[in-house]
Structure formats: structure tokens, C-alpha cells
C-alpha positions, 0 to 999 in steps of 0.5 A: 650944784646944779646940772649944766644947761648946755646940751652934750657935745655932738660928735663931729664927723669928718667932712666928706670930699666926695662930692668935691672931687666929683664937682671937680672932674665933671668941670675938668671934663666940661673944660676939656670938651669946650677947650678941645672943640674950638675951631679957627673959622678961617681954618674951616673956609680952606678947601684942601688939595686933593688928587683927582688924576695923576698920570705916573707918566707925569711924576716929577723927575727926577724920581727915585722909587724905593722897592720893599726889598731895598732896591732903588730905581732912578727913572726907570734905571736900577742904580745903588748909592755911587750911581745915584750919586753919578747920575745927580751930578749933572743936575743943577744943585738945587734940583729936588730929589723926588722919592716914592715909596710904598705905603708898606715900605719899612720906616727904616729904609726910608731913613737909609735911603735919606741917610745915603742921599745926604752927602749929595746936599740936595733937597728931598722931596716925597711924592704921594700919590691918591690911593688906587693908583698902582705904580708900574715898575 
């Protein structure tokens, strides 16, 4: 008999996928930057508002400032829920309820204070103001 002429089997290895999920990530990643770096021209053109002075004189009425310890001030007067619910009375139904609250106010009294002012149906509004403007109590 005579020997095979075929060469013996080679071992196969396992192929690697190493390079394949490298391949990948570095795509995801280039995906994501072109994705995440789109920008509306139009959105680009729009010169946003911005506060130069704003007398506090000059603040929307009415206002009703929030302190941090909870208490409310309706232009300049110290009331609790019935007053400030009385004292909105005479005003047209749709005038706006103007608040201002600190920046360090609580979250929470914010959210009280939204909830208290519900029954009364008027809008809410929150007034702002440019940062190094002290409000005067």
C-alpha cells in the first residue's frame, strides 16, 4: 500500500473576533461624534434674550416672593394661603401669578407653593432674574 499523498490535517484555530468588535466600537464611536455634532443652522442665527437691567421696581405684578424659610410676600405685604387666595380675588382671572424664588430655594417649597395656588386656577409664572441682581425685601 502505498503512503497518502495528501498533506496531514492542520489544526484549525478558532477565529478571533478581536479585531471585529474593535472594528465596531471605533464605528459606534465615530457615529455618535458625527450624530451628536449636528447642528440646525437656523438654531445657529438666533440671538437669544438676555437681561442687561432689570429695576426690581419694574417686576411684574403681581409678585409673590418665596423666602427660604417658607414664607410668602405679595407685593411687599406678608399674607399665608387664605390671604393670598383673598387678595387675587379682585383680579381678572387670567391675570398671571408672578413668582420669584431664590436660586437656593428648596425644590419642594416650590412645589408646595404651586400646590397651594391650584385651587385659585390662574396661570403661574416664575420671574428670573440676571445673576448679581440682589432682590430687597
Amino acid at each position: 500500500m502505498q503512503g497518502s499523498r495528501l498533506s496531514p490535517p492542520r489544526r484549525r484555530t478558532p477565529p478571533e473576533f478581536g479585531l471585529a468588535q474593535v472594528n465596531i466600537v471605533l464605528l459606534l464611536v465615530l457615529f455618535f461624534l458625527v450624530v451628536g455634532t449636528i447642528v440646525e443652522t437656523d438654531e445657529m442665527v438666533v440671538q437669544l434674550p438676555e437681561t442687561q437691567e432689570l429695576p426690581l421696581d419694574r417686576l411684574p405684578r403681581p409678585l409673590l416672593l418665596l423666602r427660604d424659610d417658607g414664607s410668602w410676600v405679595l407685593d411687599g405685604d406678608e399674607v399665608g394661603v387664605p390671604g393670598l387666595l383673598a387678595a387675587l380675588e379682585p383680579l381678572e382671572p387670567d391675570t398671571a401669578l408672578n413668582i420669584l424664588a431664590g436660586r437656593d430655594l428648596p425644590a419642594d417649597l416650590l412645589l408646595e407653593t404651586v400646590d397651594a395656588l391650584a385651587p385659585s386656577g390662574r396661570p403661574l409664572r416664575l420671574v428670573t432674574l440676571k445673576s448679581g441682581v440682589e432682590v430687597v425685601e
